[in-house]
DODOFI-919276 format. One line per field, with one value per atom (N, C-alpha, C): residue number from 1; atom name; x, y, z. Coordinates in steps of 0.05 Angstrom, whole numbers, plus 5000, padded with zeros to 4 digits. Layout:
N
num = (NUM:...)
atome = (CA:...)
u = (X:...)
v = (Y:...)
w = (Z:...)
! end
This chain:
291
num = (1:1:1:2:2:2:3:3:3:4:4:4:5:5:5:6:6:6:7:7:7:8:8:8:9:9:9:10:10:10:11:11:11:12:12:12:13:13:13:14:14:14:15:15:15:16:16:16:17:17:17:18:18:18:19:19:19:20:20:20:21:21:21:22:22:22:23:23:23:24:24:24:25:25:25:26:26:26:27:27:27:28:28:28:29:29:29:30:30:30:31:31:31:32:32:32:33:33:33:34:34:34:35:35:35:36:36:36:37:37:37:38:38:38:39:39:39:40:40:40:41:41:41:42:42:42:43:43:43:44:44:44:45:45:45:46:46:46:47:47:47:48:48:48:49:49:49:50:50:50:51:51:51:52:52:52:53:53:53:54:54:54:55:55:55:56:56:56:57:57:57:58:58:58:59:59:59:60:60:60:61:61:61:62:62:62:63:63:63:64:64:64:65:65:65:66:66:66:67:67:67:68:68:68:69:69:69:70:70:70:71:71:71:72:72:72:73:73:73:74:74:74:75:75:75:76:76:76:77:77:77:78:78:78:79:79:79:80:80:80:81:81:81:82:82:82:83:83:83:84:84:84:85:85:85:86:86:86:87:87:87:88:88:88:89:89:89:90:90:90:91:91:91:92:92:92:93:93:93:94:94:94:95:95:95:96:96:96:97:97:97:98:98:98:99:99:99:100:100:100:101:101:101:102:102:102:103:103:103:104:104:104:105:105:105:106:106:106:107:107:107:108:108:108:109:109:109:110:110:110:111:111:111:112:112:112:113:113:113:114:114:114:115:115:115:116:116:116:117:117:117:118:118:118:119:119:119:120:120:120:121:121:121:122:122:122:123:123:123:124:124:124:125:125:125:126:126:126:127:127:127:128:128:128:129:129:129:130:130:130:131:131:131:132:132:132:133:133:133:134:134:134:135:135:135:136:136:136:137:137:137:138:138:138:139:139:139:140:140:140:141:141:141:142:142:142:143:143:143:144:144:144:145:145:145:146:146:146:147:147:147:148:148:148:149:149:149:150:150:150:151:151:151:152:152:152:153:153:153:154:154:154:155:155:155:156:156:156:157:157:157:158:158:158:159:159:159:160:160:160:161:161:161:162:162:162:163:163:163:164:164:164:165:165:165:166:166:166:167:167:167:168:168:168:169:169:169:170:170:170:171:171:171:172:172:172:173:173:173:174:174:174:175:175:175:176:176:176:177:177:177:178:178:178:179:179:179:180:180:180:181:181:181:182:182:182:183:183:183:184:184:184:185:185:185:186:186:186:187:187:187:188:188:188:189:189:189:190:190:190:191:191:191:192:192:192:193:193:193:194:194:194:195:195:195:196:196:196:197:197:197:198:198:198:199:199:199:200:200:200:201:201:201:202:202:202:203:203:203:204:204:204:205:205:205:206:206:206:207:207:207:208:208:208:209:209:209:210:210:210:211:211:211:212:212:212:213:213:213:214:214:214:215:215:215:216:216:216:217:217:217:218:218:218:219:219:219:220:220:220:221:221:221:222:222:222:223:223:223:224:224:224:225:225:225:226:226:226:227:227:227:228:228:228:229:229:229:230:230:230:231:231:231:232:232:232:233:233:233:234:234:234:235:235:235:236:236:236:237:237:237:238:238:238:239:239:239:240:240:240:241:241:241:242:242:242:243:243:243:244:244:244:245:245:245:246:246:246:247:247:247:248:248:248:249:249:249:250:250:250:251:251:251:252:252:252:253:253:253:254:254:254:255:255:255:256:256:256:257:257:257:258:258:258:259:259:259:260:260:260:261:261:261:262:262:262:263:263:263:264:264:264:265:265:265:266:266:266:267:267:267:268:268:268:269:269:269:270:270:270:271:271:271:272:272:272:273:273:273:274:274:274:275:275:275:276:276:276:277:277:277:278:278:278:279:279:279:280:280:280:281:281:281:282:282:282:283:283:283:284:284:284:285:285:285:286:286:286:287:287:287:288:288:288:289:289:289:290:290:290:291:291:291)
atome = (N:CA:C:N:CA:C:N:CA:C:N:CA:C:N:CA:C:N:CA:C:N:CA:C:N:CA:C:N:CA:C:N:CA:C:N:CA:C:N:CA:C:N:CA:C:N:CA:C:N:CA:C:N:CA:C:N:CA:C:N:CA:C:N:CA:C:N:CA:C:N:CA:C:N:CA:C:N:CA:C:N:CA:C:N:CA:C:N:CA:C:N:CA:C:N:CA:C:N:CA:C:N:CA:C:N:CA:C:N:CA:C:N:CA:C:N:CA:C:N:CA:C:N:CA:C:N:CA:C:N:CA:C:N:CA:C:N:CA:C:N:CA:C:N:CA:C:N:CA:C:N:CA:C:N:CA:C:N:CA:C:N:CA:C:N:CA:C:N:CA:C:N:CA:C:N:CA:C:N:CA:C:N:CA:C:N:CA:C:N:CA:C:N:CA:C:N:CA:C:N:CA:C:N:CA:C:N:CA:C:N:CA:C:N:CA:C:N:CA:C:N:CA:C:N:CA:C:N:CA:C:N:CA:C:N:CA:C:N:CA:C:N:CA:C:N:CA:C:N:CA:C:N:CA:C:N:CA:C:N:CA:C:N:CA:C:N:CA:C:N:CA:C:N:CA:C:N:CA:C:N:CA:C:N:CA:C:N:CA:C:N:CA:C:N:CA:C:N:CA:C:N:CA:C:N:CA:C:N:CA:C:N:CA:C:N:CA:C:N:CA:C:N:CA:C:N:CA:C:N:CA:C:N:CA:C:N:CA:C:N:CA:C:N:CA:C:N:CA:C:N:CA:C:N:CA:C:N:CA:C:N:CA:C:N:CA:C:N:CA:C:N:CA:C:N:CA:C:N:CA:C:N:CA:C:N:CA:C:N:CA:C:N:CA:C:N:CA:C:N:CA:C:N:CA:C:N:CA:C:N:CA:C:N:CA:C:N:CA:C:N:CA:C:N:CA:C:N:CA:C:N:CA:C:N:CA:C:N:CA:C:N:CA:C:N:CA:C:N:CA:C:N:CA:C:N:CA:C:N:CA:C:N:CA:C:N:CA:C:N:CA:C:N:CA:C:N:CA:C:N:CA:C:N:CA:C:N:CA:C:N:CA:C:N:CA:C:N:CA:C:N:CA:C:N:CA:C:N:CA:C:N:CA:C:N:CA:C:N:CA:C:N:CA:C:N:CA:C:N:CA:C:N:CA:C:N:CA:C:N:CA:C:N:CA:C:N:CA:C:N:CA:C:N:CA:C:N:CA:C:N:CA:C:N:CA:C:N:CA:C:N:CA:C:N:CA:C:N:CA:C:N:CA:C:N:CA:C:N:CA:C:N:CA:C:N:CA:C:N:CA:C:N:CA:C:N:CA:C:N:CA:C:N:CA:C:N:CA:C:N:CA:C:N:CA:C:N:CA:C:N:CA:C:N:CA:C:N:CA:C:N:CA:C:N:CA:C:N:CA:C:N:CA:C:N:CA:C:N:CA:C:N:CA:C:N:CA:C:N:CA:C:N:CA:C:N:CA:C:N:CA:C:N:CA:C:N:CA:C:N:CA:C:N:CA:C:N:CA:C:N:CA:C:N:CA:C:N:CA:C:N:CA:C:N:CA:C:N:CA:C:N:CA:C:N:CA:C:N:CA:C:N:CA:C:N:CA:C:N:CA:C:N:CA:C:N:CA:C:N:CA:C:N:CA:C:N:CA:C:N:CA:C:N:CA:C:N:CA:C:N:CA:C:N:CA:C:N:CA:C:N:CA:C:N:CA:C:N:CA:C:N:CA:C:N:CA:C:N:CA:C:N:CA:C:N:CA:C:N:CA:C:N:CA:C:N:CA:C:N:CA:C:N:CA:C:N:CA:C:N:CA:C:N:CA:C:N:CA:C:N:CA:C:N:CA:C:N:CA:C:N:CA:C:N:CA:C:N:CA:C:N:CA:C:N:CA:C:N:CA:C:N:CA:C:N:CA:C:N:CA:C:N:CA:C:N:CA:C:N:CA:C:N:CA:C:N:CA:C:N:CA:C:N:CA:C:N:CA:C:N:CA:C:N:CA:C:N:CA:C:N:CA:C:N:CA:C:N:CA:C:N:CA:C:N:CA:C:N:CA:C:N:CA:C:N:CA:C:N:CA:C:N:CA:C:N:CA:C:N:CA:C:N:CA:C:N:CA:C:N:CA:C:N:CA:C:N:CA:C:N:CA:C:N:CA:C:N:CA:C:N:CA:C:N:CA:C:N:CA:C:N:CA:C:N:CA:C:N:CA:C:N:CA:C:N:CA:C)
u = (5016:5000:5017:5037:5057:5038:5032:5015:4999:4989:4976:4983:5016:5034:5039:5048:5058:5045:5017:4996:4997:4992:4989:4954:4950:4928:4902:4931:4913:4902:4911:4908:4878:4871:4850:4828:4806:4775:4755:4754:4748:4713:4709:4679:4657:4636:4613:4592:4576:4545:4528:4501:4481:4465:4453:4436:4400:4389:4367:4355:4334:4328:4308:4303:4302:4261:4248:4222:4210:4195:4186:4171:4157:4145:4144:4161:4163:4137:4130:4105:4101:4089:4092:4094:4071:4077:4110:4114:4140:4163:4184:4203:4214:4219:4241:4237:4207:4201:4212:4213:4225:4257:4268:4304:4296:4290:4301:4279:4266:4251:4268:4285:4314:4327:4341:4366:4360:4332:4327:4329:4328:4321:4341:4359:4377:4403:4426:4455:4472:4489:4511:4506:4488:4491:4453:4442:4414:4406:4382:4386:4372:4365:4350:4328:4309:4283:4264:4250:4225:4195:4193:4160:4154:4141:4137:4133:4129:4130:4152:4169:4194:4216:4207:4220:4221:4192:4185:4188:4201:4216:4241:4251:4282:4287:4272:4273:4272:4253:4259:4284:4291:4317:4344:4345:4369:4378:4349:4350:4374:4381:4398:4425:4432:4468:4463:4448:4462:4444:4463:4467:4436:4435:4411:4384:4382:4358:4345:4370:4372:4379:4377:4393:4405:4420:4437:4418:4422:4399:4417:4443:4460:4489:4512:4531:4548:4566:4581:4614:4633:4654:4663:4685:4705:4737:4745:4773:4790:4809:4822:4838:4834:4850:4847:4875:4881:4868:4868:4851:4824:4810:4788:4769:4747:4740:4721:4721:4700:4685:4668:4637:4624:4614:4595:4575:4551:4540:4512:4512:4489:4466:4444:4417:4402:4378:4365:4341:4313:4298:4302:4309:4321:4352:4359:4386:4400:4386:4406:4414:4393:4402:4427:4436:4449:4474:4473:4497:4509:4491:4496:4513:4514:4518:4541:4544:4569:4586:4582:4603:4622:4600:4608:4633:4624:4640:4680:4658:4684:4704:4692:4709:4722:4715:4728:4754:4748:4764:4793:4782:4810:4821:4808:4816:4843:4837:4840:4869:4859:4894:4891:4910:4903:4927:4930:4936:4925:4893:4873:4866:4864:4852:4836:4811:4782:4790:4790:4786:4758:4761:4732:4740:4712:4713:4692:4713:4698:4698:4709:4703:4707:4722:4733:4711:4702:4679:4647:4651:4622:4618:4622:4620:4624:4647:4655:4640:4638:4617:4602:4587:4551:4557:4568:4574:4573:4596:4597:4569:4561:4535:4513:4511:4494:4490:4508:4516:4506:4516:4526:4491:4467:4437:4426:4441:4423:4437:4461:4464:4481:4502:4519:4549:4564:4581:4601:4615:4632:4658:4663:4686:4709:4727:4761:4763:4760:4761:4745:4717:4702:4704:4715:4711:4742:4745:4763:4764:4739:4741:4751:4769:4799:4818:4811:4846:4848:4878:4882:4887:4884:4886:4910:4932:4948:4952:4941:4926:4909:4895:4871:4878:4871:4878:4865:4838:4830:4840:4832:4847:4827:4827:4802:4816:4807:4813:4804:4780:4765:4792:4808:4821:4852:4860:4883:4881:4857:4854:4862:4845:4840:4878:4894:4927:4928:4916:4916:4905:4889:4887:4862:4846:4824:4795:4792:4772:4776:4756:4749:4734:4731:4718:4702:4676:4663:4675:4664:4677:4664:4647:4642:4659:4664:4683:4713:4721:4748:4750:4723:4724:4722:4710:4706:4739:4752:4774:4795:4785:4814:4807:4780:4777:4755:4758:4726:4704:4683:4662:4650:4626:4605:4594:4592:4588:4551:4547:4521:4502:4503:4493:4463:4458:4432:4412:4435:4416:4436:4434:4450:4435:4462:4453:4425:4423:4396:4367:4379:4349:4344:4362:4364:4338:4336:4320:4290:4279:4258:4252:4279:4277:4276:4285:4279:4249:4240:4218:4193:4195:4187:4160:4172:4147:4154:4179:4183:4194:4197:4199:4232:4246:4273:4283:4269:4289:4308:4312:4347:4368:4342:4371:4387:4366:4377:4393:4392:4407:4435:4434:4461:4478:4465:4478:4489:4472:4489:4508:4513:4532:4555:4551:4578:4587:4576:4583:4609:4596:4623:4640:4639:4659:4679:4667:4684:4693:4687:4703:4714:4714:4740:4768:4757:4784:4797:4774:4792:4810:4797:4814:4845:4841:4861:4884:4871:4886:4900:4885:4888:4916:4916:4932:4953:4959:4979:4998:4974:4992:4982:4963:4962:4937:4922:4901:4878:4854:4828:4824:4803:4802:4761:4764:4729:4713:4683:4670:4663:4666:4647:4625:4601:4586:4599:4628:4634:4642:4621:4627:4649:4662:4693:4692:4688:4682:4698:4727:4752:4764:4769:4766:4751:4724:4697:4701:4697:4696:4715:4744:4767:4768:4760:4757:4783:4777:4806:4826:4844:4865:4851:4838:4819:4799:4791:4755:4770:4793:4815:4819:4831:4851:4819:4800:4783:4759:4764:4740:4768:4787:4806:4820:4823:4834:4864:4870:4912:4917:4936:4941:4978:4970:5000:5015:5039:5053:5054:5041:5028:5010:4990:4966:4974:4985:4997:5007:5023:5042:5021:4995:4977:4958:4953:4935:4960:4975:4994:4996:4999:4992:4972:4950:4927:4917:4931:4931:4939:4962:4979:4967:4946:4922:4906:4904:4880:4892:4875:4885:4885:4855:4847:4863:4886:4897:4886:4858:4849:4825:4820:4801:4826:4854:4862:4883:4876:4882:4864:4835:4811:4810:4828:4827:4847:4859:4889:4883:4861:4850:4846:4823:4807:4816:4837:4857:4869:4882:4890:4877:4859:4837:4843)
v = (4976:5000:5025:5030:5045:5073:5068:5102:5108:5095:5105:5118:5101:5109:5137:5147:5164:5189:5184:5204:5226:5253:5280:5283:5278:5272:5300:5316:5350:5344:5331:5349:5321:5306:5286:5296:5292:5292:5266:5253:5227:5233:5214:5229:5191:5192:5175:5186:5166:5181:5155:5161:5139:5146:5131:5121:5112:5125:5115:5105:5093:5086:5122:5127:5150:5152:5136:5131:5119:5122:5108:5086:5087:5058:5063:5040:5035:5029:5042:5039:5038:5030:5036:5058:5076:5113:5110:5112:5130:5131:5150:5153:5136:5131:5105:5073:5077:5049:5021:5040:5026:5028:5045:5035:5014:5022:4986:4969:4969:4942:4935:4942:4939:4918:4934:4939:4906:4900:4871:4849:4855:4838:4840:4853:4860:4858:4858:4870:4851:4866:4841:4846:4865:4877:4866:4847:4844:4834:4840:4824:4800:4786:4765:4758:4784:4777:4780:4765:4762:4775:4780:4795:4821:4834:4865:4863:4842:4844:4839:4827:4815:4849:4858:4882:4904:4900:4925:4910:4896:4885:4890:4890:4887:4916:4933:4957:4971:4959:4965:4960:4931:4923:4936:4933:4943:4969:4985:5019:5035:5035:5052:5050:5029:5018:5025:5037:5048:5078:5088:5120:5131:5112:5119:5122:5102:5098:5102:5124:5121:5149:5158:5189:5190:5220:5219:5224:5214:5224:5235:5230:5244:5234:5268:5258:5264:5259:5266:5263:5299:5300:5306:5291:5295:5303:5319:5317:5317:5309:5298:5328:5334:5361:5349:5346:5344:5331:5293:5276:5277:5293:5284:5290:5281:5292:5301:5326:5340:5335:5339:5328:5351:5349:5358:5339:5345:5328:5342:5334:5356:5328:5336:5317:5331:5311:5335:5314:5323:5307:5308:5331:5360:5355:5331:5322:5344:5356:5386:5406:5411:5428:5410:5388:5380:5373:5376:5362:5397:5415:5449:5447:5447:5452:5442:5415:5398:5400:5413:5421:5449:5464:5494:5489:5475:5469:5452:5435:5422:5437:5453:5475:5486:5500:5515:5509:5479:5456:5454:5447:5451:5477:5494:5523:5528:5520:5531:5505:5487:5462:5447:5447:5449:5422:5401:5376:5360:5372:5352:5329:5313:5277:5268:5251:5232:5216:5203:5179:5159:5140:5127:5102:5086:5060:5045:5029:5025:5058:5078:5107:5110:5089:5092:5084:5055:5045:5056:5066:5076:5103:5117:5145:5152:5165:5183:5180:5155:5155:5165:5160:5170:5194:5212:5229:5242:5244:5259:5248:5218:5220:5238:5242:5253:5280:5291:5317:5322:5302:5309:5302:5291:5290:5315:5327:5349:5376:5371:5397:5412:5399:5416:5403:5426:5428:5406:5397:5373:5388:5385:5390:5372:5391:5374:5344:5338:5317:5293:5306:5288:5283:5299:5295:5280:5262:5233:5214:5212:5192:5195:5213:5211:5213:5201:5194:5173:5161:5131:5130:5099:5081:5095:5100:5112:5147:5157:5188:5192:5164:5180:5195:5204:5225:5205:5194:5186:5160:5154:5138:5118:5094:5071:5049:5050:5031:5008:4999:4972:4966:4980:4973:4972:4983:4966:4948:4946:4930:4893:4899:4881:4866:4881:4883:4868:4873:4852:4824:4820:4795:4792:4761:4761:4774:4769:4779:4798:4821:4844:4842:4863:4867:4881:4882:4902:4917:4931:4966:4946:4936:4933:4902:4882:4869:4877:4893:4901:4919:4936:4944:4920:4903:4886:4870:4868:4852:4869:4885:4915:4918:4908:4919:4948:4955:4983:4975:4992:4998:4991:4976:4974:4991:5002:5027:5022:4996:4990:4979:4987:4982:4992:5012:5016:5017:5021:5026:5007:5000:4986:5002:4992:5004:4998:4972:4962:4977:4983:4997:5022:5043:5074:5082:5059:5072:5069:5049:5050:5069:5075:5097:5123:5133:5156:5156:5139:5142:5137:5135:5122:5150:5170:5196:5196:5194:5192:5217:5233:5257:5258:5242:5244:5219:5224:5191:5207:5228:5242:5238:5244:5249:5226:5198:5170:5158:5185:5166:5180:5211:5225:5218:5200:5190:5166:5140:5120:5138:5154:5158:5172:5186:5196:5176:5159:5124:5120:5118:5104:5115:5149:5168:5156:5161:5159:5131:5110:5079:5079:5098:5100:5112:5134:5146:5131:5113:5107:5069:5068:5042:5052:5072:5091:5099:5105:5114:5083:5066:5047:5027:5038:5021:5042:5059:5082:5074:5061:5053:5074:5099:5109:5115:5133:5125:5137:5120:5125:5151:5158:5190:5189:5218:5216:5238:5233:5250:5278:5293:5314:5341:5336:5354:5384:5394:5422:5418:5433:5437:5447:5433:5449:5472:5496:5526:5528:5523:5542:5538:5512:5489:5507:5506:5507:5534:5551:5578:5589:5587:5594:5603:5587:5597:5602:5612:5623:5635:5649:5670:5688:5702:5730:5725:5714:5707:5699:5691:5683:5716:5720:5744:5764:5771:5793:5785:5763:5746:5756:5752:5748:5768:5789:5808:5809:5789:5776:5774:5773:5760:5753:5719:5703:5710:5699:5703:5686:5664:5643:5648:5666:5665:5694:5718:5733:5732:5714:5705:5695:5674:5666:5690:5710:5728:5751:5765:5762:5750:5729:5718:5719:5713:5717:5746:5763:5795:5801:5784:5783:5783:5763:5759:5783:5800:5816:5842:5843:5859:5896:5895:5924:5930:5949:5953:5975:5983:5992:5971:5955:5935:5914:5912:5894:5918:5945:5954:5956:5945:5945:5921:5898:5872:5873:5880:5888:5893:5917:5941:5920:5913:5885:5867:5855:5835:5847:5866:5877:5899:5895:5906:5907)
w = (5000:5000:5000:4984:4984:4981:4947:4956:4968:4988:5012:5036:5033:5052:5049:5016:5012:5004:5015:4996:5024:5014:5033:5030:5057:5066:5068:5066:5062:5030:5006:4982:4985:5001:5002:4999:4990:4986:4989:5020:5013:5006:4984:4974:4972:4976:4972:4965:4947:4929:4947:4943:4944:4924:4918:4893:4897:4876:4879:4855:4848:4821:4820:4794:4781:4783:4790:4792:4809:4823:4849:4836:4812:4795:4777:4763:4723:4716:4703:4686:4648:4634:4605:4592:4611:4612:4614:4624:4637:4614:4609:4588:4585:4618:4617:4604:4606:4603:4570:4546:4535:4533:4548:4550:4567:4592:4609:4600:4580:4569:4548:4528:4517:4534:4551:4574:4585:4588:4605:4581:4560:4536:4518:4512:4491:4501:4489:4491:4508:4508:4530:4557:4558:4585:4600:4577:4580:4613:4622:4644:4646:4618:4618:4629:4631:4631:4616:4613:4590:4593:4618:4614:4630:4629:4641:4669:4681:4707:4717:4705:4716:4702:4692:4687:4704:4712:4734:4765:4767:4788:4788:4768:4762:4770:4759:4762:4784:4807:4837:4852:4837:4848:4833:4815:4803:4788:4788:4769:4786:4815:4825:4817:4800:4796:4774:4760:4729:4726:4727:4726:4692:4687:4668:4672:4694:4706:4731:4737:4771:4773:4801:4805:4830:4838:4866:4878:4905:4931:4948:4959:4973:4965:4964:4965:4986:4995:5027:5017:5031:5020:5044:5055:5082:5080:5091:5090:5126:5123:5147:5161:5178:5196:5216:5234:5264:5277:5257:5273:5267:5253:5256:5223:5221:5188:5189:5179:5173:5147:5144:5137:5126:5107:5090:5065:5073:5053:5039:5013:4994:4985:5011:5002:4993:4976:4962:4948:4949:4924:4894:4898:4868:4870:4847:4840:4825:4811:4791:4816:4838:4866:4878:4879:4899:4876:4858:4838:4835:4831:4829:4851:4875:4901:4898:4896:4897:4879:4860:4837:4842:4852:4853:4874:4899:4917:4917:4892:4888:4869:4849:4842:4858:4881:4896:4909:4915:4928:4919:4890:4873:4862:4862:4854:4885:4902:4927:4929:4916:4918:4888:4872:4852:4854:4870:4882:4891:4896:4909:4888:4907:4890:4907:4896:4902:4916:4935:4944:4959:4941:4954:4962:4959:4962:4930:4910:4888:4870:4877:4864:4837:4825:4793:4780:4785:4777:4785:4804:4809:4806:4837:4843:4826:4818:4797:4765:4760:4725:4732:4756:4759:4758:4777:4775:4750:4732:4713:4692:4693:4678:4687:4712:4722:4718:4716:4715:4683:4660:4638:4634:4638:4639:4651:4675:4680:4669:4646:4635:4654:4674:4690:4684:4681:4667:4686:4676:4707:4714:4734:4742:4738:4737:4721:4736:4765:4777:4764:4754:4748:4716:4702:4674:4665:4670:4671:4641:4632:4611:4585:4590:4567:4568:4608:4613:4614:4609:4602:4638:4647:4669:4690:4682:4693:4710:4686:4685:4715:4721:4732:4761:4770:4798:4827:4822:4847:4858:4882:4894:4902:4900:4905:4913:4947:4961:4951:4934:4928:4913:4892:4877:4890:4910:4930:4939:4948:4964:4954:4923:4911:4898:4903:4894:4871:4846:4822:4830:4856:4852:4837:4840:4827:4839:4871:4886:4900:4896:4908:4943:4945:4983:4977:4990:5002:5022:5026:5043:5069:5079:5106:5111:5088:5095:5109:5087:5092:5118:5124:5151:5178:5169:5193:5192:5164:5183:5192:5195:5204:5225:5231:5264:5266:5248:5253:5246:5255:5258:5235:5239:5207:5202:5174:5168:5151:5159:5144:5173:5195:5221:5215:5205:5202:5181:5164:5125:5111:5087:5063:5032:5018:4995:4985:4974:4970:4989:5004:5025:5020:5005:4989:4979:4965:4941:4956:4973:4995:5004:5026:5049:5023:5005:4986:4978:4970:4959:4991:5010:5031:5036:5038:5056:5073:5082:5117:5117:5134:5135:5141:5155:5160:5139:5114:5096:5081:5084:5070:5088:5114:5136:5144:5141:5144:5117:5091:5078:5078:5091:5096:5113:5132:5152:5151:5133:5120:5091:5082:5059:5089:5107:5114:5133:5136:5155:5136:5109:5089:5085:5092:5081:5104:5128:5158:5152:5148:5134:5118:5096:5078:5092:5100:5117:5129:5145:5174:5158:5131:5124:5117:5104:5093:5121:5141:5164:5181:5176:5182:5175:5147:5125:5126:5132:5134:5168:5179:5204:5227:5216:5237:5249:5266:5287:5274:5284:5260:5268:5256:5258:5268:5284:5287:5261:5262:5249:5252:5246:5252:5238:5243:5218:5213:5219:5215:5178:5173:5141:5129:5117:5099:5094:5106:5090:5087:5095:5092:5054:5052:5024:5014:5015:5006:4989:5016:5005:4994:4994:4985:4958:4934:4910:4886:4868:4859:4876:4863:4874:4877:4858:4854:4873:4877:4895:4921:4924:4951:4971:4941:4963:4970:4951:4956:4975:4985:5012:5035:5035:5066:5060:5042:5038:5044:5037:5038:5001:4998:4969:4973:4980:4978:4950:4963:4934:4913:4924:4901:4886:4893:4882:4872:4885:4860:4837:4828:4814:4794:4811:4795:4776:4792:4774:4759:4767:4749:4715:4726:4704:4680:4693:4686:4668:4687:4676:4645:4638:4621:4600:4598:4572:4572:4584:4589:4575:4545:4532:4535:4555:4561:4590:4579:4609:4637:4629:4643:4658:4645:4663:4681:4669:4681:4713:4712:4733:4755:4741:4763:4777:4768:4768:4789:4785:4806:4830:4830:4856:4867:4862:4878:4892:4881:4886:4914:4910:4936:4946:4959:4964:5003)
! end
C-alpha cells in the first residue's frame, strides 16, 4: 500500500454518492420504460428477463446501479485536519440542486489546491461515472476531477481503496468486509445500499437524513481504512462543514473574501493579467485583488 503510505492527506477529498432508482414505479407511461425494456432483453449487458412484470421488478431492484435509470439522493465529502474529518453532505429530492451545490463546491476545492485527489471506496467504477453522467443528463458542466474519461488508466487522479485493496488479485471486498477485518466499525449498522432507494421514495419525513447519515458512515470507513493502512490512528466524524476548502475559491475570489494575496496566488493572477488585453480593466482587476 505504498501510495497510501505516501499520499498528503491534506490534498484528500474522501467522497461517497448513494443512489436511487430514478422513479418510484416503472410503468409503460414512463420515458424510461422502453430503454430498460431493451436493457432487460437485449445486449451484453441484458438482464434476461422476459415479461413486464419481471422488468418492473428488476427495476425496483436494480434501476439505482446504472446512472441511466437512477439518480443521486445524497453525496458526502470529508477531509482529514488534526485527527478528525469534517463532513459535509448535499441531500436533496432536486438532484440538479444537489449536483449544482456539489460542483460549485468542488470547484472551489481545487481552485484553492490544485493537488487535490478523490478517494473512495469502488470510486473509479462507480462514484465518479455516475457522477459525471449525472451531471452530463442534468446539463451541468463537470468538474476537472470528474471529467476523467479521456484519461488513460494511469492518468487518473483518484484513489480507490476497492482497487488496493484488491492488489491485482482476482477477488474484490466490500467496504464493510474490509472494515470488519481491520477491526472498525460497520458502516452498514443501520441502512445498506439496496434499502436507498425504499427509504427515498418512503414519505418519511427524515428519509434524506437516514440516507446522509448512512453515505457519511462510508465516508468515515474509507478514511479510517486509509488511516488504518497508513499505520496510523482512525480519525472521528464531525458535521463542521469544509468552508475554509469550500469557500476559498480562485486566487481572485481568495485574496478579495480574506483580503491577503499570497505570493502564490499573486504570481497566479499576474499571470492571468497578462492575457487581458484592456489595460484599464486589468488595473481594476488588480485594485480588487488587493483590496
Amino acid at each position: 500500500m505504498k501510495i497510501l503510505k505516501s499520499l498528503n492527506l491534506d490534498n484528500v477529498v474522501f467522497l461517497d454518492i448513494e443512489t436511487t432508482k430514478a422513479e418510484k414505479e416503472l410503468t409503460a407511461e414512463s420515458p424510461l420504460w422502453e430503454a430498460w425494456k431493451y436493457k432487460c432483453t437485449h445486449g451484453r449487458e441484458s438482464l434476461n428477463l422476459a415479461t413486464s412484470y419481471e422488468w418492473q421488478a428488476a427495476f425496483d431492484k436494480e434501476a439505482s446501479l446504472f446512472a441511466e435509470f437512477g439518480k443521486i439522493a445524497c453525496i458526502t465529502i470529508g477531509k482529514i485536519k488534526d485527527a478528525r474529518l469534517s463532513l459535509k453532505s448535499y441531500a436533496s429530492f432536486d438532484e440538479a440542486e444537489l449536483l449544482n451545490n456539489f460542483c460549485r463546491d468542488l470547484n472551489n476545492i481545487v481552485a484553492a489546491n490544485k493537488n487535490t485527489v478523490l478517494c473512495g471506496h469502488a470510486i473509479k467504477g462507480f462514484d465518479i461515472p455516475w457522477l459525471m453522467r449525472r451531471c452530463l443528463v442534468n446539463r451541468i458542466e463537470l468538474p476537472v476531477l470528474l471529467d476523467n474519461a479521456h484519461l488513460k488508466p494511469w492518468e487518473q487522479t483518484a484513489v480507490d481503496t476497492a482497487e488496493l485493496w484488491k492488489a491485482g488479485g482476482f477477488n474484490g471486498a466490500s467496504l464493510i468486509s474490509i472494515t470488519t477485518a481491520l477491526g472498525l466499525t460497520n458502516p452498514k449498522d443501520e441502512l445498506e445500499g439496496c434499502e436507498v432507494s425504499a427509504t427515498y421514495y418512503s414519505g418519511a419525513p427524515n428519509a434524506l437524513e437516514l440516507i446522509t447519515t448512512y453515505c457519511e458512515k462510508d465516508v468515515l470507513a474509507v478514511a479510517n481504512v486509509v488511516r488504518v493502512i497508513r499505520g496510523e490512528e482512525v480519525v472521528t466524524a464531525g458535521k463542521k462543514e469544509l468552508k475554509e476548502a469550500v469557500a476559498a475559491g480562485g486566487p481572485l475570489e481568495r485574496s478579495y473574501k480574506t483580503g491577503k494575496l499570497t505570493k502564490e496566488d499573486g504570481s497566479r493572477i499576474t499571470k492571468n493579467l497578462k492575457e487581458v488585453t484592456d489595460q484599464k480593466l486589468a488595473e481594476e482587476i488588480l485594485k480588487v485583488a488587493i483590496k
